[in-house]
LORO-457888 format. One record per residue (C-alpha): residue in one letter; residue number from 1; x, y, z. Coordinates in steps of 0.1 Angstrom, whole numbers. Layout:
<nodes>
["a", NUM, [X, Y, Z]] ...
</nodes>
This chain:
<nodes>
["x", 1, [18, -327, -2]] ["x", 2, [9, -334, 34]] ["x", 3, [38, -324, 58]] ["x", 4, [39, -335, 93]] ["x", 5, [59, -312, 125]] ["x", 6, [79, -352, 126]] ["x", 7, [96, -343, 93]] ["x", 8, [108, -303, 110]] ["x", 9, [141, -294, 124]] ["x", 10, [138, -284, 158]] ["x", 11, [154, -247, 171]] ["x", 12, [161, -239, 207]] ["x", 13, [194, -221, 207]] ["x", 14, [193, -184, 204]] ["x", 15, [222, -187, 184]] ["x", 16, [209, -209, 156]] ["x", 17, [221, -194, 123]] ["x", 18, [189, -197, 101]] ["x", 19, [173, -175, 136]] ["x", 20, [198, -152, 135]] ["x", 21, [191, -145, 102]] ["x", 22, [151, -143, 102]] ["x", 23, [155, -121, 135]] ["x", 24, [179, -100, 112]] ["x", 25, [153, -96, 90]] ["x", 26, [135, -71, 117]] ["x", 27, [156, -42, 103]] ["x", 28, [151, -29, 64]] ["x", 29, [187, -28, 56]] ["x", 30, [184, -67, 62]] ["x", 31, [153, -72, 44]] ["x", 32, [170, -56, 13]] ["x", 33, [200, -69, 16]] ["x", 34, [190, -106, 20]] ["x", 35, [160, -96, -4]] ["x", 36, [135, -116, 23]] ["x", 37, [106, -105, 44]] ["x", 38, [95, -120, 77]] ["x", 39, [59, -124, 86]] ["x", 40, [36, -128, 118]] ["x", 41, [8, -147, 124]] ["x", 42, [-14, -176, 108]] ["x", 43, [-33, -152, 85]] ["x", 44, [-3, -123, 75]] ["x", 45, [13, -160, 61]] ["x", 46, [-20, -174, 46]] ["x", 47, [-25, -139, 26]] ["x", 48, [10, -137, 16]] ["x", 49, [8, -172, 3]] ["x", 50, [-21, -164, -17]] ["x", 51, [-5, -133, -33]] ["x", 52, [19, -158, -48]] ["x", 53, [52, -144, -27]] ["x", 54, [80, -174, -29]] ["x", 55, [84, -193, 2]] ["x", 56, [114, -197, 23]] ["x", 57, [113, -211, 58]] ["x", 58, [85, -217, 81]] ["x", 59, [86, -219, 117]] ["x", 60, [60, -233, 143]] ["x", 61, [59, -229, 178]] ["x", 62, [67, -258, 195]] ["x", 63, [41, -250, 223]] ["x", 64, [20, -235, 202]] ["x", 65, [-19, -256, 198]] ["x", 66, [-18, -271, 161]] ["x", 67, [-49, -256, 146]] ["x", 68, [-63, -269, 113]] ["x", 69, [-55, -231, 103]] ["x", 70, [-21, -243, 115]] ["x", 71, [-24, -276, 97]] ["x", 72, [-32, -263, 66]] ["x", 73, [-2, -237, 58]] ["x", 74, [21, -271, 65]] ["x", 75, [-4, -291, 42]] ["x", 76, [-12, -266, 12]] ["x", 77, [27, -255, 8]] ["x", 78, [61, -270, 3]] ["x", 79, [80, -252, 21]] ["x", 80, [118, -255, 16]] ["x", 81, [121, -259, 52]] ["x", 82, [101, -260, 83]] ["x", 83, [111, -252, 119]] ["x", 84, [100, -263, 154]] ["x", 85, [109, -235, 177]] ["x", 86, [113, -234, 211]] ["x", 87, [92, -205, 234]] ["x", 88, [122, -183, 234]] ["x", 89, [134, -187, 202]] ["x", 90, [100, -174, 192]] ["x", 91, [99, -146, 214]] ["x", 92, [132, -139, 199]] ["x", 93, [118, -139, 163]] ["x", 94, [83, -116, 171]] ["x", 95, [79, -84, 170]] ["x", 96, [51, -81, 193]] ["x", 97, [50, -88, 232]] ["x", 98, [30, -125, 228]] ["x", 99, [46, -142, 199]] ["x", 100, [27, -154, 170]] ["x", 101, [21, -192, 166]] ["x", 102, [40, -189, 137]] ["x", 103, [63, -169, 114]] ["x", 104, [76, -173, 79]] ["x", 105, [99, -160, 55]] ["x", 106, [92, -153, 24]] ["x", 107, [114, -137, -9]] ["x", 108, [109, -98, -7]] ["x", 109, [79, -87, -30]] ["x", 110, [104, -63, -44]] ["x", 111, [115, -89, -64]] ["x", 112, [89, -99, -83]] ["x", 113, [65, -65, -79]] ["x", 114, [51, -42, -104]] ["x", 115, [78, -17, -109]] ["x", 116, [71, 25, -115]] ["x", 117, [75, 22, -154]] ["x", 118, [51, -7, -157]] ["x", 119, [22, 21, -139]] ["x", 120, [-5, 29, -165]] ["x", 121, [-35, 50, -159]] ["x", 122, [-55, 23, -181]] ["x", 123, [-45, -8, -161]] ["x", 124, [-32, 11, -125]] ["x", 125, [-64, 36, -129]] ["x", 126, [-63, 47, -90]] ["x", 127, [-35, 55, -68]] ["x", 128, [-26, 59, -32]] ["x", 129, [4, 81, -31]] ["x", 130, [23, 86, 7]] ["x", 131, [42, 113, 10]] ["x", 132, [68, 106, 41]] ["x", 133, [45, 92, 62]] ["x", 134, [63, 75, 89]] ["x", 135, [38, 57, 113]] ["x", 136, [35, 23, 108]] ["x", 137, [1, 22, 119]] ["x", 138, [-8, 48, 97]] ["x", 139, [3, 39, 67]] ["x", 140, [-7, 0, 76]] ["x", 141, [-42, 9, 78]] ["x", 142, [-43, 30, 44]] ["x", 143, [-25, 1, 25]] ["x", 144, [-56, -19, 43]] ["x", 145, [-79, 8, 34]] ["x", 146, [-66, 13, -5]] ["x", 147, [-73, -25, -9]] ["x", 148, [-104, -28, 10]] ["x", 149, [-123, -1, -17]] ["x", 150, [-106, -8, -46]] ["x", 151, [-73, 13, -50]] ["x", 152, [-49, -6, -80]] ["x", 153, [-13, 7, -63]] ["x", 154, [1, 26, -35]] ["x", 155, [36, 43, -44]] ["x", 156, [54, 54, -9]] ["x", 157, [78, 87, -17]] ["x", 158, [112, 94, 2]] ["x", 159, [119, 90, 39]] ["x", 160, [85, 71, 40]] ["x", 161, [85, 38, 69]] ["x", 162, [92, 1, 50]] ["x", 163, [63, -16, 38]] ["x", 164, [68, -46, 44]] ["x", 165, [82, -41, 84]] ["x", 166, [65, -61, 108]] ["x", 167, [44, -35, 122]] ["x", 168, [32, -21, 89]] ["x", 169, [25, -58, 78]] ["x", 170, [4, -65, 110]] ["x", 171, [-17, -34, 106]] ["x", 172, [-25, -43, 71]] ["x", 173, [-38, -77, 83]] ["x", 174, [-15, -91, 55]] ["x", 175, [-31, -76, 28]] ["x", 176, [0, -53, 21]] ["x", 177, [6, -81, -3]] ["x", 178, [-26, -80, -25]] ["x", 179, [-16, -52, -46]] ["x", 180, [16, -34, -58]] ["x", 181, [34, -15, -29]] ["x", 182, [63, 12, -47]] ["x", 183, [92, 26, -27]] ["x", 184, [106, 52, -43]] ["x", 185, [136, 76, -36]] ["x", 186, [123, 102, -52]] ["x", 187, [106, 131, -36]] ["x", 188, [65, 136, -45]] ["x", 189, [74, 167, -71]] ["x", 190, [98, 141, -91]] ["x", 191, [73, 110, -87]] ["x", 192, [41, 131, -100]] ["x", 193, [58, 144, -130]] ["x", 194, [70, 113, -140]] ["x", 195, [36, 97, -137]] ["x", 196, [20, 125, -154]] ["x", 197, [50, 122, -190]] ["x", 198, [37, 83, -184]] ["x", 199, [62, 59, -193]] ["x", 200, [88, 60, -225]] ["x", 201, [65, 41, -247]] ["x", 202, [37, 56, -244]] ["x", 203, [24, 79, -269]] ["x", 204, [25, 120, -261]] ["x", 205, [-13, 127, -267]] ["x", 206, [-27, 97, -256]] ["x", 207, [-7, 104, -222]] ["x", 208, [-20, 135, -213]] ["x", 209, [-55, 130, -225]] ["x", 210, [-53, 100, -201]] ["x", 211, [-35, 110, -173]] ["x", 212, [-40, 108, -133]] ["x", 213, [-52, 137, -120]] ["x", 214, [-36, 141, -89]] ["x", 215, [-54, 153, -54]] ["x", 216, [-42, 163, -20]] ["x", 217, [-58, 168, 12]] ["x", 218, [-53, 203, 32]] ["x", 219, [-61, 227, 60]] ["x", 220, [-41, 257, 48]] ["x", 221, [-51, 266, 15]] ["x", 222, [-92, 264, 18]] ["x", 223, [-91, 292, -8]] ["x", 224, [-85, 268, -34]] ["x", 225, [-95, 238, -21]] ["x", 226, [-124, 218, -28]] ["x", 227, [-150, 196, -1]] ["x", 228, [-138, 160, -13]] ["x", 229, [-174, 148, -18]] ["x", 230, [-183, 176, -47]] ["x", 231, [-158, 164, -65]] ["x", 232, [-165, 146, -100]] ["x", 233, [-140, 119, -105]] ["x", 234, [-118, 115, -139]] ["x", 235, [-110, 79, -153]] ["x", 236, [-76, 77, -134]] ["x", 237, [-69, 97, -105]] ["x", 238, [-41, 99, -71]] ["x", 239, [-49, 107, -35]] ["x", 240, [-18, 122, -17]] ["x", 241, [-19, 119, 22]] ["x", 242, [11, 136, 32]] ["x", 243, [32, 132, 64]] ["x", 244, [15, 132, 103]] ["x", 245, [30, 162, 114]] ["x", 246, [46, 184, 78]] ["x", 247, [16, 171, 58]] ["x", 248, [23, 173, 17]] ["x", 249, [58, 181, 13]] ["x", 250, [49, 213, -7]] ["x", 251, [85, 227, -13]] ["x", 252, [88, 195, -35]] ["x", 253, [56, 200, -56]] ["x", 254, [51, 240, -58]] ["x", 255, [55, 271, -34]] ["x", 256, [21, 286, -34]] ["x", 257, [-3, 258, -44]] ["x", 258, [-24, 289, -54]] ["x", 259, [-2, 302, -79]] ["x", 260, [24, 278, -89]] ["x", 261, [25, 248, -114]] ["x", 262, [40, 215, -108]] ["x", 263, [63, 219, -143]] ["x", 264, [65, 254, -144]] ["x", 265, [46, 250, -181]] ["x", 266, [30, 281, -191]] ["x", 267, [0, 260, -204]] ["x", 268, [-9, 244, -168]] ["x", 269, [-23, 260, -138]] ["x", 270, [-19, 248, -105]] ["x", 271, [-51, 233, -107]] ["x", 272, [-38, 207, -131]] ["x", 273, [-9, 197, -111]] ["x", 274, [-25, 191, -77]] ["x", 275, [-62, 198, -71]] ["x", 276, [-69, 202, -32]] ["x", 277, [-96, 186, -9]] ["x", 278, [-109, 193, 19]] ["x", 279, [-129, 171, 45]] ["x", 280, [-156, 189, 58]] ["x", 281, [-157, 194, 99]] ["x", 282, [-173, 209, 130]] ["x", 283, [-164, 239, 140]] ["x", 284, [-128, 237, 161]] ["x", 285, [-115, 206, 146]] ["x", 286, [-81, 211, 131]] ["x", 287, [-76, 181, 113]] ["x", 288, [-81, 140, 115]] ["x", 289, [-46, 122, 110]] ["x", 290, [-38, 104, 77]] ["x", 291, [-50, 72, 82]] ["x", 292, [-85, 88, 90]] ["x", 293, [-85, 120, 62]] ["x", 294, [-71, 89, 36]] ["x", 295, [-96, 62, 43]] ["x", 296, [-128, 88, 46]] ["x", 297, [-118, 101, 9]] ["x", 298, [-113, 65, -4]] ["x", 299, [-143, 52, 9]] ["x", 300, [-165, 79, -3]] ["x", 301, [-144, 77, -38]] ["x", 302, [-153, 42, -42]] ["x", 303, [-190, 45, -33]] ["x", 304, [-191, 72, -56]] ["x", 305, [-176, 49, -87]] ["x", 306, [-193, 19, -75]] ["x", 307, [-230, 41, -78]] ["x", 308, [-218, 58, -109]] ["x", 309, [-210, 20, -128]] ["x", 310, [-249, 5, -117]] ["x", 311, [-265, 37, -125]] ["x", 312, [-289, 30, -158]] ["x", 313, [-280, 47, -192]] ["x", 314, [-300, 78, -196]] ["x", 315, [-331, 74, -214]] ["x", 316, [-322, 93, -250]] ["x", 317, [-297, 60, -249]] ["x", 318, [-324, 37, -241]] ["x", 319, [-350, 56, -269]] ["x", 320, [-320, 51, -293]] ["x", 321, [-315, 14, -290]] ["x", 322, [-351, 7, -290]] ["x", 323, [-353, 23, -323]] ["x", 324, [-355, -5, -349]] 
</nodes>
């Protein structure tokens, strides 16, 4: 269906009820109460389109130049309804200094997302786990990163910034909505011991022999930490970028991550709970903030798998299947 800006309902009162509500929608406790998102910007809309999130309202800038790009989210969607709005209606609605040409709202992903429970090593077999982080940017450009080399979910703990805000959305470059993004309430000791017990149907032994083996980035406990790029990785694994300033919330996972075990079971050494990485610097470096420790370690990660899955069988294997 072809729809034409002649067929839109034009906006230029600041006190338009429909833009009341979408510029309502800048705060969370808006977002989850009317259970709606908004999003900037020709591409953040194409890529939420794609992901299949349920279209509310479009609106277009009524001096905004009509792009094909333009064209074609009017043209490949039918939108319930679609807006012309006036300049300062659509200053009103942005987020950013020069509005966008157009914004959208869409039904929260919340809705319709992959919840905690439905999380399998077999089918969710790498993880991005944010412990409190609280920069937008930050965690924007690790969703960005996790999708970009090949992470299946990112689970964001307590006290950790919205997903799906405006800022966090335009960092991503819209692809927050290509893969399951988790809120949880929960603190990261909580969250990684439910994910290690795996969900109530799941069978005891086949849980723990397929777990995620969990790993966090540090620069106080080199002792028992390991240089990220030595490491051999398991089948199903979790990176934990803690938050910008506390880093990994350790009174919520173990006290000494030397000594301590994440569920205190006499069997399990800390090891087992939380393995630590390191990132190799110069000399008088303290540390690189999340967004850069998280993306170097998923980008090497995924190198890593991507090398191990084209490397040749080994040649006993090849002997063996030439033998008639």
């Amino acid at each position: 269906m072809h729809r034409h800006l002649s067929a839109s309902i034009a906006i230029d009162s600041l006190q338009n009820e429909w833009a009341k509500s979408a510029v309502a929608l800048h705060q969370r406790k808006h977002r989850l109460t009317a259970a709606q998102i908004l999003v900037e910007g020709i591409h953040p809309v194409e890529e939420a389109l794609a992901a299949g999130l349920e279209p509310c309202a479009l609106a277009i800038s009524a001096t905004a130049n009509h792009s094909p790009a333009l064209q074609a989210l009017l043209s490949a969607t039918a939108w319930p309804t679609v807006y012309t709005a006036s300049e300062r209606v659509m200053v009103k609605l942005s987020t950013t200094d020069s509005p966008a040409p157009c914004v959208a709202v869409f039904r929260h992903p919340h809705c319709a997302n992959t919840t905690l429970l439905g999380l399998r090593p077999s089918t969710h077999p790498s993880l991005l786990i944010l412990d409190g982080l609280q920069d937008p940017g930050n965690v924007g450009t690790l969703i960005r990163s996790a999708v970009a080399f090949g992470v299946r979910a990112v689970l964001l703990t307590q006290q950790s910034v919205d997903p799906y805000s405006a800022k966090v959305i335009r960092a991503t470059a819209g692809l927050v909505f290509r893969l399951p993004v988790l809120e949880t309430a929960q603190a990261l000791g909580p969250l990684l011991q439910q994910l290690r017990q795996g969900p109530p149907d799941s069978s005891p032994d086949s849980s723990r022999d397929n777990a995620w083996q969990f790993y966090a980035t540090s620069s106080h406990c080199s002792a028992a930490a390991q240089p990220y790029h030595q490491l051999t990785l398991p089948k199903a694994w979790g990176l934990i970028i803690g938050h910008e300033g506390q880093g990994i919330r350790l009174e919520s996972v173990l006290s000494d991550p030397a000594e301590e075990m994440l569920d205190k079971t006499p069997d399990k050494s800390a090891d087992e709970a939380v393995q630590w990485l390191t990132i190799p610097m110069e000399a008088g470096v303290e540390s690189l903030n999340a967004a850069m420790s998280g993306s170097i370690i998923l980008a090497s990660w995924y190198e890593k798998q991507r090398t191990a899955q084209a490397e040749p069988p080994p040649e006993h294997f090849k002997a063996r299947e030439a033998t008639p």
